[in-house]
Every structure is written in C-alpha cells, then in structure tokens.
Residue, then its C-alpha position, 0 to 999 in steps of 0.5 A: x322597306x327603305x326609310x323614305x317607304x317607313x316614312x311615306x307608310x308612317x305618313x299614311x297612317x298619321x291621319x291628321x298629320x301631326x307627327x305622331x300616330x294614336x292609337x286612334x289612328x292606329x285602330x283606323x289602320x287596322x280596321x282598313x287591313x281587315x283587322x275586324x277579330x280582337x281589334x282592341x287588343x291588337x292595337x293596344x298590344x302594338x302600342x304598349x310594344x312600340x311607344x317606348x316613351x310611353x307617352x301614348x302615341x308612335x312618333x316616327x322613330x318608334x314606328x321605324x323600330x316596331x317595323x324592323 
C-alpha cells in the first residue's frame, strides 16, 4: 500500500476529521468489516499496539507503523 492509500484509508477511518483516530472511531471501522466477535478486545488491543505515545488516539505515523 502506498503512502498516499495509508493516507486516504487513515482519512476514512478518521471520521471527524481531526487528524487522529479514536478508539471510537476505530470500533466504527471495525463494526463495518464485520468485526461483530470480541469487538472490544479487538480494538483495544490494536490501540494499546499502535498508540506509541499513549495519548489514546492513532495520529497518521502510528497508524503508518501499525500498517507495515
């Protein structure tokens, strides 16, 4: 996937559009793949994977990182 597909994914799934995805916002996505199992745990775990800060949100270059 190119950068500029990341960005227009990360773009999709940032539904408010500030720059950062929730965990809200990440629940969504998976809800709309399908993700209906263990919902929850699934989010929380990419979260706590990917949120390299920690500050409870995916700004683009930890999204970048959790998609290589």
């Amino acid at each position: 996937m190119t950068e500029a597909e990341l960005k227009d994914l990360f773009d999709e799934i940032d539904a408010d559009g500030d720059g950062r995805i929730s965990i809200g916002e990440l629940a969504q996505r998976f809800k709309a793949e399908g993700g209906q199992g263990h919902l929850r745990e699934n989010v929380k775990e990419v979260m706590d994977q990917a949120d390299a800060n920690r500050d409870g949100v995916l700004d683009f270059a930890e999204f970048q990182t959790l998609l290589k």
